[in-house]
N, C-alpha and C positions, 0 to 999 in steps of 0.2 A: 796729679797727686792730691789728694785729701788727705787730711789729718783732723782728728778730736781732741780736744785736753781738755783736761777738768781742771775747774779754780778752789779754794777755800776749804779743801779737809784741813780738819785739825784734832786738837783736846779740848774739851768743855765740859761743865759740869752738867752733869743729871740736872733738868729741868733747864738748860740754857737753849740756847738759839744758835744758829750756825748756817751760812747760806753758801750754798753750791753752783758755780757756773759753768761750764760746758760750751765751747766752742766749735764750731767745725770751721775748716779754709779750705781753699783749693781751688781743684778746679771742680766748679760743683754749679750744676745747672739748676739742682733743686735737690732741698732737702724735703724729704715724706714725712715718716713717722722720726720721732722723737723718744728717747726713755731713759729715765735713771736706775739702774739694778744694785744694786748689792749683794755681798758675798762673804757673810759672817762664819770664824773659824767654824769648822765640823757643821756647817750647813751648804745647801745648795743655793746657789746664785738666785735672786727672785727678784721679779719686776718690782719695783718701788712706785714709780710714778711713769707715766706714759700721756703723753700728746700725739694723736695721729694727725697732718697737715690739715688745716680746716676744722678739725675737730672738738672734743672736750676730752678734757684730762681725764684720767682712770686712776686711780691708787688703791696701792694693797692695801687691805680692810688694817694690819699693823700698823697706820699711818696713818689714815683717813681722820680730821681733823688737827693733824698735828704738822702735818708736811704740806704746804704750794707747791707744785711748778706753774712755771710760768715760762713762755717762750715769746720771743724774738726772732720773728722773721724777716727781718730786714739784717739783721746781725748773723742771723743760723746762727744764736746762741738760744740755751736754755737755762733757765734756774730752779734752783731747789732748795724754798724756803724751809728750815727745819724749824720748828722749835717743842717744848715740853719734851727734850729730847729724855732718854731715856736707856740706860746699859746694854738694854736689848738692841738699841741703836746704832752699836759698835760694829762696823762692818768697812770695809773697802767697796767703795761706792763708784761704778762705774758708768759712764753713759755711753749710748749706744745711739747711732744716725743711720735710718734708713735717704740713701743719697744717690742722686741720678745725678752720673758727672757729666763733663761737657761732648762725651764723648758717646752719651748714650747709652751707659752701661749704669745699673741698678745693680749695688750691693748695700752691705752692712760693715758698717765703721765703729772703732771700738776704741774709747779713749784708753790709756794708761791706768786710769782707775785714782782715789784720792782718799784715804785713809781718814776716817769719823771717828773717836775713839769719846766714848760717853763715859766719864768716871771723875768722882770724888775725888 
């Protein structure tokens, strides 16, 4: 059994800070890729930030300068520094684990998701 949850949605005002963490457990031999997506009302879901295992981070050009991640491989957690956040920002924020469990099976794990809400 693997599981994801996500830490730290909340409310903040336009231009605040807000940081995101992401966990995976289980039985889990090894996490791959790594990503934060979000999913703002009447839009389509879209990659926010991404870590592939070994690699470097990638971010939607929406965010580039203003959002970290940063991951934990010794935890198989991930974070995701926000800040100059912004209304446009308001989105349910989900993360997603590419995950080889102990049993040798490769799938994709989808946390619960954690509600960012950007407003005065």
């Amino acid at each position: 059994q693997v599981q994801v949850v996500e830490f730290g949605g909340g409310l903040v005002q336009p231009g605040g800070s807000l940081i995101l963490s992401c966990a995976a457990s289980g039985s889990i031999f090894r996490v791959n890729n790594m990503g934060w997506y979000r999913q703002a009302p009447g839009k389509e879901r879209e990659l926010v930030a991404g870590i592939p295992t070994g690699g470097s981070t990638n971010y939607a050009d929406s965010v580039k300068g203003r959002f970290t991640m940063s991951r934990d491989y010794a935890e198989n957690t991930v974070f995701l520094q926000m800040t100059s956040l912004k209304p446009e920002d308001t989105a349910v924020y989900s993360c997603n684990a590419d995950i080889t469990t102990t049993s040798g099976s490769r799938d994709l794990y989808w946390g619960q998701g954690t509600q960012v809400t950007v407003s005065s």
